[in-house]
VOPAGU-2260 file (C-alpha; in pm, 1 decimal, decimal comma):
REM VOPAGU-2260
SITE   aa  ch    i         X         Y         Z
SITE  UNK   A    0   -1062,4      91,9    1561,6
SITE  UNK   A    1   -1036,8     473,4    1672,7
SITE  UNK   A    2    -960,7     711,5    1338,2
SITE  UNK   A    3    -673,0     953,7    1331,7
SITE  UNK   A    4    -674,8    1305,0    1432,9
SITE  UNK   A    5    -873,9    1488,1    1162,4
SITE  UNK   A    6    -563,1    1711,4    1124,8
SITE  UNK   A    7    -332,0    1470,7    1126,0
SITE  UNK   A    8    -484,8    1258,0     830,0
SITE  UNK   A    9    -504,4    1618,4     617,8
SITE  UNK   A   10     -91,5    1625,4     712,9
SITE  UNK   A   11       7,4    1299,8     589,7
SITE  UNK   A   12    -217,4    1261,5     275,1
SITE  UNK   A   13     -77,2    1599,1     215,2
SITE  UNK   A   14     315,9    1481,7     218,2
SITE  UNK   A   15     216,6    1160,7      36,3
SITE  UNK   A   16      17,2    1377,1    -244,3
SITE  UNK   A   17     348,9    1580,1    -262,7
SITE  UNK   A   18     563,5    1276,8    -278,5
SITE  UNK   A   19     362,8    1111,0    -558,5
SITE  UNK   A   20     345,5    1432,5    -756,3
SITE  UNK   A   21     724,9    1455,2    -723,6
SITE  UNK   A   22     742,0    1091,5    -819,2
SITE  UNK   A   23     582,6    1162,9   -1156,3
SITE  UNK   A   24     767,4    1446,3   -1259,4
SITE  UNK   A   25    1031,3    1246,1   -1506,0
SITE  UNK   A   26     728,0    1185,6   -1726,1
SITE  UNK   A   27     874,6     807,9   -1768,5
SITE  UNK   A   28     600,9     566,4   -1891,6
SITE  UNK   A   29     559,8     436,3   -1568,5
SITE  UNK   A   30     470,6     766,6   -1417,0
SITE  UNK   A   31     237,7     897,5   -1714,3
SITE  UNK   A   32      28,4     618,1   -1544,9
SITE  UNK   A   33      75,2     741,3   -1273,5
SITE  UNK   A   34     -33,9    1103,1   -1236,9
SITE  UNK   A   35    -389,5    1020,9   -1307,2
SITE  UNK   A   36    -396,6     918,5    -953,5
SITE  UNK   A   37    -236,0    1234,9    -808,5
SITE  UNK   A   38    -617,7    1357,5    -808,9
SITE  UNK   A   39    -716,5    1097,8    -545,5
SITE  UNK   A   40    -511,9    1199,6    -251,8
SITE  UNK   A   41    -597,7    1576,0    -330,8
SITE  UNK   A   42    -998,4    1479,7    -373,3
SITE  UNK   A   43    -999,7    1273,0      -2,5
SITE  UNK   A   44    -787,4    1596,3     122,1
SITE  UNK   A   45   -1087,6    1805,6      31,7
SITE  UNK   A   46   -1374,4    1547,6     149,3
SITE  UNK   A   47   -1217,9    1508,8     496,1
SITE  UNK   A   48   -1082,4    1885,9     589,9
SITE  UNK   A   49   -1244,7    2194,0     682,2
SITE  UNK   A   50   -1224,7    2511,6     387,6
SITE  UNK   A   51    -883,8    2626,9     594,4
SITE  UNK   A   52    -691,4    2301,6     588,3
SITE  UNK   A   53    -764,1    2244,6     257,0
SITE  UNK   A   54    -639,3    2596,1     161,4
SITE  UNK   A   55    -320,0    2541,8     384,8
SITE  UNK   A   56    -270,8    2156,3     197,7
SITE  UNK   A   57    -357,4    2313,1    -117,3
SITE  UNK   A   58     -67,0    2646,6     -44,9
SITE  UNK   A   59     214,3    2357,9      90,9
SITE  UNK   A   60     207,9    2142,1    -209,7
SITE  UNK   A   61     195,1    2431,1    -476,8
SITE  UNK   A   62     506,9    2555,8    -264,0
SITE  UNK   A   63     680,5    2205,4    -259,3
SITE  UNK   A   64     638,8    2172,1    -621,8
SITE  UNK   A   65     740,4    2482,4    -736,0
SITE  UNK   A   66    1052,9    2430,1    -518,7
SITE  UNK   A   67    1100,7    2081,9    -625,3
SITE  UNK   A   68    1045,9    2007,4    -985,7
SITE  UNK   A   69    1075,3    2249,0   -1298,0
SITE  UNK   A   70     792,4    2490,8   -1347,9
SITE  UNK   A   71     625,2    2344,0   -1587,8
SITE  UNK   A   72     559,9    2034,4   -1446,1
SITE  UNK   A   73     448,8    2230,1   -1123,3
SITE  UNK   A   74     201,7    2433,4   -1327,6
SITE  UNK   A   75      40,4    2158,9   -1483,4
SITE  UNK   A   76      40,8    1997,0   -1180,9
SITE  UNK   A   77    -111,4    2270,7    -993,1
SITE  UNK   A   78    -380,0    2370,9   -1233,3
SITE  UNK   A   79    -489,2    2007,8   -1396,8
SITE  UNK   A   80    -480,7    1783,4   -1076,3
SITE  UNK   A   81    -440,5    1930,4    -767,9
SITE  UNK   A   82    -710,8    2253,3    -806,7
SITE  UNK   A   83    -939,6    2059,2    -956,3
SITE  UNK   A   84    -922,7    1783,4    -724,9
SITE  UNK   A   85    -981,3    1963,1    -400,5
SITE  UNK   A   86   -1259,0    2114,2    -539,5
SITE  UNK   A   87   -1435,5    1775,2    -598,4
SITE  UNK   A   88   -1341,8    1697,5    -281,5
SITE  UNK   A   89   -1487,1    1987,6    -127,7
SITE  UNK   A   90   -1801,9    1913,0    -357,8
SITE  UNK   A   91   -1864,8    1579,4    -225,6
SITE  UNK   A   92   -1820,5    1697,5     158,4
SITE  UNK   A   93   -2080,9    2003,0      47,6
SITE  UNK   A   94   -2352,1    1772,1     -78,1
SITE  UNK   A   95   -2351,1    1449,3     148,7
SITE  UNK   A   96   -2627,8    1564,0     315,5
SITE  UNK   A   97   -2838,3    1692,0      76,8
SITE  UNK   A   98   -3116,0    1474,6    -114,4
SITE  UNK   A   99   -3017,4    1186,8    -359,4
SITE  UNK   A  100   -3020,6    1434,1    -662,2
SITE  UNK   A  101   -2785,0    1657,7    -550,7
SITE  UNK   A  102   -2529,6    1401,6    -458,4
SITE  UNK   A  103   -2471,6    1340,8    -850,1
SITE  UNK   A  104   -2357,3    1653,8    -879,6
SITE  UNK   A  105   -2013,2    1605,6    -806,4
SITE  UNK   A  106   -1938,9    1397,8   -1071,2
SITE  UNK   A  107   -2120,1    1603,8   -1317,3
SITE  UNK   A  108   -1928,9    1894,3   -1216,9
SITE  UNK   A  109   -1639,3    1764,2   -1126,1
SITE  UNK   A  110   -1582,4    1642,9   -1555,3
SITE  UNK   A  111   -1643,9    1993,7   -1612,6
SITE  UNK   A  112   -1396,6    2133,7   -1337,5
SITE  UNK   A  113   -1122,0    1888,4   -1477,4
SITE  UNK   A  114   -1139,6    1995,7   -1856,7
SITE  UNK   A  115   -1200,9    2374,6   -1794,0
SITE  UNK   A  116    -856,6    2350,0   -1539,5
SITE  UNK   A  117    -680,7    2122,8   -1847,0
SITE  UNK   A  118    -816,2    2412,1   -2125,6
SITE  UNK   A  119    -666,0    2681,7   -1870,7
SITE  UNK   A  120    -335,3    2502,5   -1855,7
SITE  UNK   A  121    -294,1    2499,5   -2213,8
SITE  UNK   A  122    -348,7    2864,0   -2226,2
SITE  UNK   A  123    -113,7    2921,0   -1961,2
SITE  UNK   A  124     164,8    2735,0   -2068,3
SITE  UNK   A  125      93,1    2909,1   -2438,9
SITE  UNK   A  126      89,8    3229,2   -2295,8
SITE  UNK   A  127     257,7    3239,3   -1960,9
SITE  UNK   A  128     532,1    2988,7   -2059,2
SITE  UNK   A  129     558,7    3020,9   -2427,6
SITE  UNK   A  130     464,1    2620,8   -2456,6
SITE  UNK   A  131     258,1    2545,3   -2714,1
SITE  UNK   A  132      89,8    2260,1   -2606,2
SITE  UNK   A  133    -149,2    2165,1   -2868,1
SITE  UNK   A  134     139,7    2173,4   -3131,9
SITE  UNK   A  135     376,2    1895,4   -2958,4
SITE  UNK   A  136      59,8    1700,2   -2854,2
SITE  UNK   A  137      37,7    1710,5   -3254,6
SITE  UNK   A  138     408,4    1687,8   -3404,3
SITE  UNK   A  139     470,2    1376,8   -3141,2
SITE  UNK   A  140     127,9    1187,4   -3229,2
SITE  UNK   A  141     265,3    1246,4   -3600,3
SITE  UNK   A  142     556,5    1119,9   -3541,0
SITE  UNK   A  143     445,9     818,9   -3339,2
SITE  UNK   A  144     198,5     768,4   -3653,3
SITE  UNK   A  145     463,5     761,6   -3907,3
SITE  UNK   A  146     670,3     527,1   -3722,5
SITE  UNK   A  147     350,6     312,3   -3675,2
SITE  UNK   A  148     253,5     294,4   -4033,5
SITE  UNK   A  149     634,6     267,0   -4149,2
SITE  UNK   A  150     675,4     -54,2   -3899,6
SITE  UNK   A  151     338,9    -201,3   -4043,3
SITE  UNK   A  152     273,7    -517,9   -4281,2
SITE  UNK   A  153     161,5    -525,3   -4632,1
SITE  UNK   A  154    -143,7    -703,4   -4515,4
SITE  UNK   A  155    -153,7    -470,4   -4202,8
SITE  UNK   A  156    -175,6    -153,3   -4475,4
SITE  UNK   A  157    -434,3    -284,2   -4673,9
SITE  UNK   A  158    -678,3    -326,9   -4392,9
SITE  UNK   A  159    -662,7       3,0   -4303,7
SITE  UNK   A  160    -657,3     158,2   -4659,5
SITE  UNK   A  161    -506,0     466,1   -4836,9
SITE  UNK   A  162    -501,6     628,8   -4453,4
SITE  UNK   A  163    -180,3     873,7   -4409,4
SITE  UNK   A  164      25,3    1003,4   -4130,2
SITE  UNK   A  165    -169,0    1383,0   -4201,0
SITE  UNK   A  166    -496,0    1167,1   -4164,8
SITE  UNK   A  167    -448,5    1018,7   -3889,6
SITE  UNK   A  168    -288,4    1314,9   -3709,3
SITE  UNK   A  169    -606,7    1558,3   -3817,2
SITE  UNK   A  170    -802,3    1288,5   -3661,8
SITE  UNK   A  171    -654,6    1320,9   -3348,9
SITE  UNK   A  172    -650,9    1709,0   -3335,5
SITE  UNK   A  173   -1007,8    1700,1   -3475,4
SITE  UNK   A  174   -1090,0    1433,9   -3146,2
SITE  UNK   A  175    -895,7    1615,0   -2909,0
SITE  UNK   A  176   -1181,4    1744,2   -2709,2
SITE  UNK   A  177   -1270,5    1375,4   -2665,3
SITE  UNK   A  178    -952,2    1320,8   -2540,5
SITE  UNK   A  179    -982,3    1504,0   -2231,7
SITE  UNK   A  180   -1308,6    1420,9   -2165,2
SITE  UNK   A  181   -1206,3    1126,7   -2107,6
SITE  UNK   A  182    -835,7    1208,5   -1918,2
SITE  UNK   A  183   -1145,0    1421,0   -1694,8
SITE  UNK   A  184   -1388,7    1128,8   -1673,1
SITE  UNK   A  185   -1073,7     878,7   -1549,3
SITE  UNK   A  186    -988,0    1169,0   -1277,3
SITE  UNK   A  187   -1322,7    1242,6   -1149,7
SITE  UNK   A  188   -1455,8     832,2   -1123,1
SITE  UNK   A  189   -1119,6     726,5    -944,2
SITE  UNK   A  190   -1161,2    1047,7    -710,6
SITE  UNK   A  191   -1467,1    1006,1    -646,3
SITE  UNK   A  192   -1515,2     606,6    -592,1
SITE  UNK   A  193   -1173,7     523,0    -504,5
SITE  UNK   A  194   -1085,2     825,5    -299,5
SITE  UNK   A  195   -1421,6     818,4    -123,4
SITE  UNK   A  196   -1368,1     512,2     -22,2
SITE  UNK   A  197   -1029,0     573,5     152,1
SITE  UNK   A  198   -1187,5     923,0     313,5
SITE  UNK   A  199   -1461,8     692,0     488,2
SITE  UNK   A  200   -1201,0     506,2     621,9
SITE  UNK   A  201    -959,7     673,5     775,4
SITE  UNK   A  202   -1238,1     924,0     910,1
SITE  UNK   A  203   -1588,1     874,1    1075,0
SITE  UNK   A  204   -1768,1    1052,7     808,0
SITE  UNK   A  205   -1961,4     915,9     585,1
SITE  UNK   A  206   -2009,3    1109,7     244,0
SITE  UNK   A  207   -2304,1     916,5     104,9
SITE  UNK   A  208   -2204,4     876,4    -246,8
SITE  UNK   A  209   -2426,7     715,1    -501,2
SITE  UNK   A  210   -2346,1     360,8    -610,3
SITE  UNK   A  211   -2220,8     304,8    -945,8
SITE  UNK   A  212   -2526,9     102,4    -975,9
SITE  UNK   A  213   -2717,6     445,5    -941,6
SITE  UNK   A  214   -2555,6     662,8   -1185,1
SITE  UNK   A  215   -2740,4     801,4   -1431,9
SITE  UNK   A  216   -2744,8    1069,4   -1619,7
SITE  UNK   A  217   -2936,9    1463,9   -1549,1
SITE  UNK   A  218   -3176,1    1573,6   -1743,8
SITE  UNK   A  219   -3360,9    1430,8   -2081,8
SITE  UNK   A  220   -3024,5    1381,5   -2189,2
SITE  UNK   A  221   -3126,0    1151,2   -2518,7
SITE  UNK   A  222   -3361,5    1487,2   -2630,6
SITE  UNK   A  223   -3097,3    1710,1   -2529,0
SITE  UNK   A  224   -2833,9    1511,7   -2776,8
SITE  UNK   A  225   -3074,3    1503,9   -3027,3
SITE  UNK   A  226   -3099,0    1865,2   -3035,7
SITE  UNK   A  227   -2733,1    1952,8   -3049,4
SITE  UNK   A  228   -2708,9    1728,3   -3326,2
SITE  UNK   A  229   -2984,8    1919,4   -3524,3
SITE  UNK   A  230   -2841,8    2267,0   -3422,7
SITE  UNK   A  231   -2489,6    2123,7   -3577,9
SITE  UNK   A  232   -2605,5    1959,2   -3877,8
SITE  UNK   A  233   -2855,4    2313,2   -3932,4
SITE  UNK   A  234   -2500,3    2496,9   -3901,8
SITE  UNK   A  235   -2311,3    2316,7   -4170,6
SITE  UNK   A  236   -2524,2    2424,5   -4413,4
SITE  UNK   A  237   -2526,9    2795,0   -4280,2
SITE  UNK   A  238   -2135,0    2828,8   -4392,4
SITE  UNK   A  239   -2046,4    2919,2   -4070,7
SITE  UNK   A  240   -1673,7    2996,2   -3933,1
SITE  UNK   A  241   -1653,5    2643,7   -3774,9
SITE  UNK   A  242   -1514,9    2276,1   -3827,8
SITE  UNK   A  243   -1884,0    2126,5   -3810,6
SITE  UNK   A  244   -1727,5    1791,3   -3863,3
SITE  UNK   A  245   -1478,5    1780,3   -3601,1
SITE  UNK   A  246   -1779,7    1873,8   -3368,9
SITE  UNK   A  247   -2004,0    1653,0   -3447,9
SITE  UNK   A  248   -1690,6    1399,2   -3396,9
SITE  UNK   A  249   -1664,6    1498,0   -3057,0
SITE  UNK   A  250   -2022,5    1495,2   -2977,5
SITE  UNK   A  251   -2078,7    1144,9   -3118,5
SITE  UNK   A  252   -1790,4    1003,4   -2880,1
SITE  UNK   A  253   -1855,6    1213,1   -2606,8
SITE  UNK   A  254   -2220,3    1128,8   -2571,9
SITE  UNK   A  255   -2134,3     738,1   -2648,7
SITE  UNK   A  256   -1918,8     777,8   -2378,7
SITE  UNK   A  257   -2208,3     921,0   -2148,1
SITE  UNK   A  258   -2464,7     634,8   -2245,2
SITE  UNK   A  259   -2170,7     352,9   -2173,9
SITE  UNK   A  260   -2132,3     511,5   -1846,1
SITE  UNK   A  261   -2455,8     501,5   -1772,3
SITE  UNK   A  262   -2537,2     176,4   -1926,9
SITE  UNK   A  263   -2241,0      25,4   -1736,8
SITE  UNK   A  264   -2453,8     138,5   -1451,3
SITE  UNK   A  265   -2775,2     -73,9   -1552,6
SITE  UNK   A  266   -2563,0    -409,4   -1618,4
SITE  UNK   A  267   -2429,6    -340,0   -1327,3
SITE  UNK   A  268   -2762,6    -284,7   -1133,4
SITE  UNK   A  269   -2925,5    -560,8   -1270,2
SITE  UNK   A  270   -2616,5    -822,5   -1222,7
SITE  UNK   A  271   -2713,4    -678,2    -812,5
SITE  UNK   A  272   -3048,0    -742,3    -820,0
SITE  UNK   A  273   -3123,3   -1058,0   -1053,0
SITE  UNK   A  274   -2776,0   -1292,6    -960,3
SITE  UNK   A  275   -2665,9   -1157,7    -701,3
SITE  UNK   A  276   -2992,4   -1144,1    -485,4
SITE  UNK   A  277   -3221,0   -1302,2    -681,6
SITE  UNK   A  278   -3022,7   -1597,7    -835,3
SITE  UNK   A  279   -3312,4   -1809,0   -1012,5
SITE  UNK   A  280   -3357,2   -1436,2   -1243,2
SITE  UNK   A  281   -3072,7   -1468,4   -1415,2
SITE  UNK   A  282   -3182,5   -1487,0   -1800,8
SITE  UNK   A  283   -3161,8   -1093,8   -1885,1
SITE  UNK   A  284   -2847,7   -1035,3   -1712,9
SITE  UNK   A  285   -2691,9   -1357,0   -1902,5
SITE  UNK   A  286   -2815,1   -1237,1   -2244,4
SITE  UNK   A  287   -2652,3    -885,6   -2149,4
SITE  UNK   A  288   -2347,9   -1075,7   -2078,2
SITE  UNK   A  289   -2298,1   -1290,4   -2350,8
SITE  UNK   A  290   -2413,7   -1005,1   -2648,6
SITE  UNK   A  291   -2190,3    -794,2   -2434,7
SITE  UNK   A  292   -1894,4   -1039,2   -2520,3
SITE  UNK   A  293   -2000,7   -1094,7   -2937,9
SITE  UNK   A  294   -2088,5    -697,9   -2953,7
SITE  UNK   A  295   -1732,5    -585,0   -2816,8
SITE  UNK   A  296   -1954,6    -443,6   -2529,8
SITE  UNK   A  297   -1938,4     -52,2   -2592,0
SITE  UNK   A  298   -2198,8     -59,9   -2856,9
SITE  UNK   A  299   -2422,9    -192,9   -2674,9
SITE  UNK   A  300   -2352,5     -82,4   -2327,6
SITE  UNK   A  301   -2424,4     284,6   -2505,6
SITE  UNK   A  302   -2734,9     185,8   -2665,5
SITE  UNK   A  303   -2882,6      54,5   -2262,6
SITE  UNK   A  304   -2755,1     375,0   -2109,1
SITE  UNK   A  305   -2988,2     539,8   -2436,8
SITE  UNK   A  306   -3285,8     305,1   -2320,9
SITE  UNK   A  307   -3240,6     413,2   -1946,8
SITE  UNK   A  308   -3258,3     794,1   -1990,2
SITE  UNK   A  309   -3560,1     706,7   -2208,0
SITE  UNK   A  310   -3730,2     423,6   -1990,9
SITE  UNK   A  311   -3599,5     475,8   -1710,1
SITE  UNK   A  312   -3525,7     139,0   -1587,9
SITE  UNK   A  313   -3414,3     169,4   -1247,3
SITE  UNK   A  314   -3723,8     355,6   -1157,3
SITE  UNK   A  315   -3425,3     662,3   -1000,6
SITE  UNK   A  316   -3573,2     969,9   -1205,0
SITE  UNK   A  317   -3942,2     826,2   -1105,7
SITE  UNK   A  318   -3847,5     803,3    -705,1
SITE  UNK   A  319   -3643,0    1077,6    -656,5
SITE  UNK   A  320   -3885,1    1289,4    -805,3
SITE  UNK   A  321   -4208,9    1126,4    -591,2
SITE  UNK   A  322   -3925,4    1240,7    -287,3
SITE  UNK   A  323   -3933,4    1592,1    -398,7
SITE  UNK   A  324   -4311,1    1618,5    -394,9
C-alpha cells in the first residue's frame, strides 16, 4: 500500500491534533482523559516532518488555540503538551540511526522535557496570568478529601485512623513532584510506543525504537539511588532550609516507579523468551506471575527492575557495551 505525501500526513495530523485539543478544552471528565493523548499526534508530527514543518505545525496550532479556546487553556496546552511533544518527536527521528544506547534517550529525556514544560506552566500562569496553580490543585484536593472522609463509614474511618482532611492534603502537596512524574511518564510511553507506531505506518520510515522488552534503565542507577538517599538523610540532620521528608517521599516513589518500569520490562522479556518461544521453560515466568498476583504486583515488579540494574539480566548493558568496543 503506497504512504501519503510526507506533507500531507504533517497537514492532517496537524488539524486532527487541533481538533482534539479543542475537544478537551471544557475540562469535562471525559476530556481530562483525554488530553493525555494530545501528546501523541504532536510526537508522530515531529518523528515524521522535517525541522520546518514541524515549526509551521507547531506555529498553526498555537494560532488555532489561542483563537479558539480561552487563554489559559491554550497556554497550558501550548507549553505542557504540544512543545514538549514535538520535541520527543524530533528526538526519536534524531536518534533512529544511531547505536542501541542512544535510542533510549528519548524516553529519558523526553520525562524530563514533560515536567520541566509542566514546572514552566505553573510559573507562567502564576506570573503571566495571575493563576496560582499549586493553590487550587490544593484547596480542590481538600475539598474532594473532606467530602471523601465526610461520606465514609464508621468501619471505613477506623481503618484508616485519626487521618484528617490537612493530612491528607499535605500529603498530596508534599507528593506533588510524584505526581507529574508520573502525568510525564504516561505522556512520554504513549508518545513514544503508541505514536511510533502510527508514524511507521502511515510513512516508510522506520524509527527503530527499543522494545518495551529492552528498557532499562542508564547508568548504575541502584548506586546512584543509594547515594541520594544518603546525601538526604546526611541533610536532615544538617538543619537545612528544606522539607527533607517530603523529598525523600518523592524519591522513594519516584525511583519505585523507575524499577517497576523497568521490571515490567524483564516480566515482559522473559514471558517472550520462555512461553512464548520456548514453551516447555515456563516455571520462572509462572512463579513471576502468580507472586505477581498475591504481591499486588508493584512491589515486586520494583524489586526485579532493582535486580536487573544490579544483575543485569537481559545481558543489554553487557552487549551494548562489547558493541562499543
Amino acid at each position: 500500500m503506497k504512504k501519503p505525501n510526507q506533507v500531507v500526513s504533517v497537514t492532517v495530523l496537524t488539524i486532527l491534533a487541533i481538533m482534539l485539543a479543542i475537544v478537551t478544552s471544557n475540562f469535562t471528565t471525559a476530556s481530562v482523559r483525554i488530553v493525555f493523548t494530545i501528546c501523541i499526534p504532536f510526537a508522530v508530527i515531529g518523528m515524521i516532518s522535517t525541522e520546518k514543518q514541524a515549526w509551521l505545525a507547531f506555529i498553526a496550532s498555537v494560532i488555532a488555540l489561542f483563537s479558539l479556546t480561552e487563554v489559559r487553556y491554550a497556554v497550558e496546552v501550548t507549553i505542557s503538551f504540544i512543545t514538549p511533544s514535538i520535541l520527543l518527536g524530533r528526538f526519536v527521528d534524531v536518534v533512529k540511526d544511531r547505536d542501541f544506547e542512544d535510542r533510549n534517550e528519548p524516553l529519558y529525556m523526553g520525562i524530563i522535557i514533560f515536567i520541566l514544560s509542566t514546572i514552566a506552566y505553573f510559573i507562567i500562569a502564576k506570573y503571566l496570568l495571575n493563576i496560582d496553580l499549586l493553590k487550587q490543585m490544593i484547596d480542590l484536593f481538600n475539598s474532594s478529601s473532606k467530602m471523601r472522609l465526610e461520606n465514609m463509614t464508621k468501619e471505613q474511618l477506623e481503618l484508616i485512623g485519626n487521618i484528617t482532611v490537612t493530612d491528607m492534603t499535605n500529603m498530596m502537596r508534599n507528593l506533588l513532584v510524584s505526581i507529574l512524574f508520573i502525568q510525564s511518564c504516561i505522556c512520554v510511553f504513549l508518545s513514544y510506543y503508541l505514536g511510533g507506531l502510527i508514524a511507521e505506518n502511515i510513512t516508510d520510515k522506520s524509527f527503530r525504537r527499543i522494545r518495551m522488552t529492552e528498557f532499562y534503565l542508564p547508568g548504575n542507577s541502584v548506586v546512584i539511588t543509594f547515594v541520594i538517599y544518603v546525601l538526604v538523610y546526611l541533610a536532615s540532620y544538617m538543619k537545612l532550609p528544606i522539607n527533607t521528608i517530603a523529598i525523600m517521599s518523592n524519591l522513594q516513589l519516584i525511583f519505585n516507579i523507575l524499577f517497576m518500569l523497568q521490571g515490567i520490562s524483564l516480566t515482559m522479556y522473559f514471558i517472550k523468551t520462555r512461553i512464548i518461544q520456548r514453551k516447555s521453560s515456563i516455571i520462572f515466568p509462572m512463579i513471576i506471575i502468580i507472586t505477581l498476583g498475591m504481591m499486588g504486583g508493584v512491589m515486586l515488579l520494583s524489586i526485579l527492575g532493582m535486580l536487573d540494574c544490579i544483575m543485569d539480566f537481559r545481558k543489554i548493558k553487557t552487549n551494548s557495551t562489547k558493541k562499543s568496543i
